[in-house]
C-alpha positions, 0 to 999 in steps of 0.5 A: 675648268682643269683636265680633270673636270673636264674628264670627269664631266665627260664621263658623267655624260657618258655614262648617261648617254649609255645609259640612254641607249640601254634603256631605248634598246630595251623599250624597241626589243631584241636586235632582228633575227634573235632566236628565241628561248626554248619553248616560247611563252614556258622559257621561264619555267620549262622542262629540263629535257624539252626539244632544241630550239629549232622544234620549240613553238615560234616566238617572236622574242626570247623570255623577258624582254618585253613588259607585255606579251601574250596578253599579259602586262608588268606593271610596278607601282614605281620605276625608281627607287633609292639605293642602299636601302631596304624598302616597299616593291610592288607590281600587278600582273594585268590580265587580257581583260586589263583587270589584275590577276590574282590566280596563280599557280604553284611553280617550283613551290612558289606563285611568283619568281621575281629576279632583280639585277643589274644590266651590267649583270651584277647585284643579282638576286631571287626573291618571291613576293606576296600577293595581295587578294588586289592582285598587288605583289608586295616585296621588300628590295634592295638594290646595293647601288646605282645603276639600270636595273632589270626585273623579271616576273617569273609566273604561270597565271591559273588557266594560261601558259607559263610566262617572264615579263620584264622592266627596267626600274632605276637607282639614283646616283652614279653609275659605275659598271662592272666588267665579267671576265670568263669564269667558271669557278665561283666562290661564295662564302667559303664554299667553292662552285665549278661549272663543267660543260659547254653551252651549244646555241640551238642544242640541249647541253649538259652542264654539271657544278660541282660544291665543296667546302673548305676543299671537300665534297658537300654532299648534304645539299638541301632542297631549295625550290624543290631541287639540289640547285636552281639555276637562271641564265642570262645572255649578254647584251639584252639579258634574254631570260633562260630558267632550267632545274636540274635533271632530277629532284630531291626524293627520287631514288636517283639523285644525290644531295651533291656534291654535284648539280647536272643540269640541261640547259638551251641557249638561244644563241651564240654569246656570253652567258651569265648564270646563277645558281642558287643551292642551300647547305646549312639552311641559307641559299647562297648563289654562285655567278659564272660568266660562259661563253658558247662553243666555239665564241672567240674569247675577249681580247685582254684589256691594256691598262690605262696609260699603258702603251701597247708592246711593239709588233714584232720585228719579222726581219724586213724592216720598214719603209720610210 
């Protein structure tokens, strides 16, 4: 086997091998002492100006990185699906009882909020599936490419508390990830997304975006989910769940329909933060992503290109010993 192979095998195993360990980290849970999101079991869904988390109610984990919790289990019909295609997804909510549910009720205009991504954070998407009278939960999905996906259910059952319960599911092939540099000005479709603010662990923070197009101020957002702008943030490295809307809402005399989006957000935990948000102009829903880190994280060293040496350390004037 030449050089090349070699490498190429290796890599292969490597990314398997990672690949392993994500998956046998998701299954064990968050790492000891992580704090959890606001508002324990409502860390989906919760209110925009709920307390910090330190007077939140105790949690055991953040939102999302269980499949089973408070009594409720996500339970998809597949973990495996093929990428570069659009094709059938379904799951049940399984109930205390170990019977599907099949009452919801209605959060932000929808009984269910389903975000599908990659653990690498990339092919981020916000669907909302169907409900059959099963209990059965029915969407068409597709995943661009290869690669560990994450899928968090987003709902509050009739009659129990607001809940985000996650599984992993898989896309054959081979896995190429994509590394998130620190970012705070997205571009999507000709529009232009800044995000101003600092995330505070612990701590309610104001966050403000901003959306302008072809450099001007978009001031005809329009209601999407019953907001200017719906947002989910991510942590790095387990994906804890964190979902918050804006301080205000379409109709109430206050809020304007841009071209900012203020929002208040708690993040559980110092780290590296992906968001995305979700607006509508023009009648389609376009997301921005950033990636942000919380005050006070050091920011990433820059990487060395391949096959690039690094510079020599400077000279300070006292010469080696040989």
């Amino acid at each position: 086997m030449n050089t090349v192979a070699k490498l190429s095998a290796y890599g292969v195993a490597l990314a398997l091998v990672a690949g392993g360990a994500w998956a046998a980290g998701t299954a064990v849970g968050p790492f000891a002492g992580a704090a959890g999101l606001p508002g324990g079991e409502d860390a989906g869904h919760g209110d925009a100006h709920s307390g910090t988390v330190a007077e939140a109610a105790p949690t055991d984990e953040p939102g999302g990185l269980a499949s089973s919790r408070g009594g409720y289990t996500l339970t998809p019909t597949t973990t495996t699906l093929t990428p570069g295609t659009n094709q059938p997804f379904s799951f049940k909510i399984l109930g205390p009882d170990g019977a599907p549910v099949t009452a919801y009720d209605v959060e932000h205009e929808k009984r269910m909020h389903l975000i599908v991504v990659r653990r690498d954070t990339a092919g981020f998407q916000h669907v909302h599936p169907e409900l059959a009278p099963d209990g059965v939960w029915n969407v068409p999905l597709a995943l661009p490419e290869a690669g560990s996906y994450r899928v968090f259910a987003d709902f509050k059952p009739t009659g129990g508390a607001a809940s985000t319960l996650g599984v992993d599911v898989a896309a054959a092939g081979e896995f190429k990830p994509v590394e998130h540099r620190p970012s705070r000005v997205a571009d999507v479709d000709g529009y232009q997304v800044r995000l101003d603010g600092e995330l505070t662990p612990g701590k309610s923070s104001k966050v403000t975006l901003t959306v302008t197009k072809d450099g001007r101020d978009v001031t005809d957002l329009q209601p999407y989910l019953g907001a200017y702008g719906h947002l989910v943030a991510l942590r790095g490295g387990d994906l804890a769940y964190l979902h918050v809307h804006p301080d205000g809402e379409p109709g109430d005399g206050r809020t304007k329909p841009g071209p900012t989006v203020t929002l208040f957000a708690e993040v559980p935990s110092a780290g590296t933060y992906r968001l995305f948000l979700d607006f509508q102009h023009q009648g389609k829903v376009r997301t921005a992503e950033f990636t942000v880190a919380t005050a006070g994280t050091p920011a990433p060293a820059p990487s060395t290109p391949q096959n690039q040496t690094p510079p020599p350390a400077a000279d300070d004037g006292h010469g080696g010993h040989g």
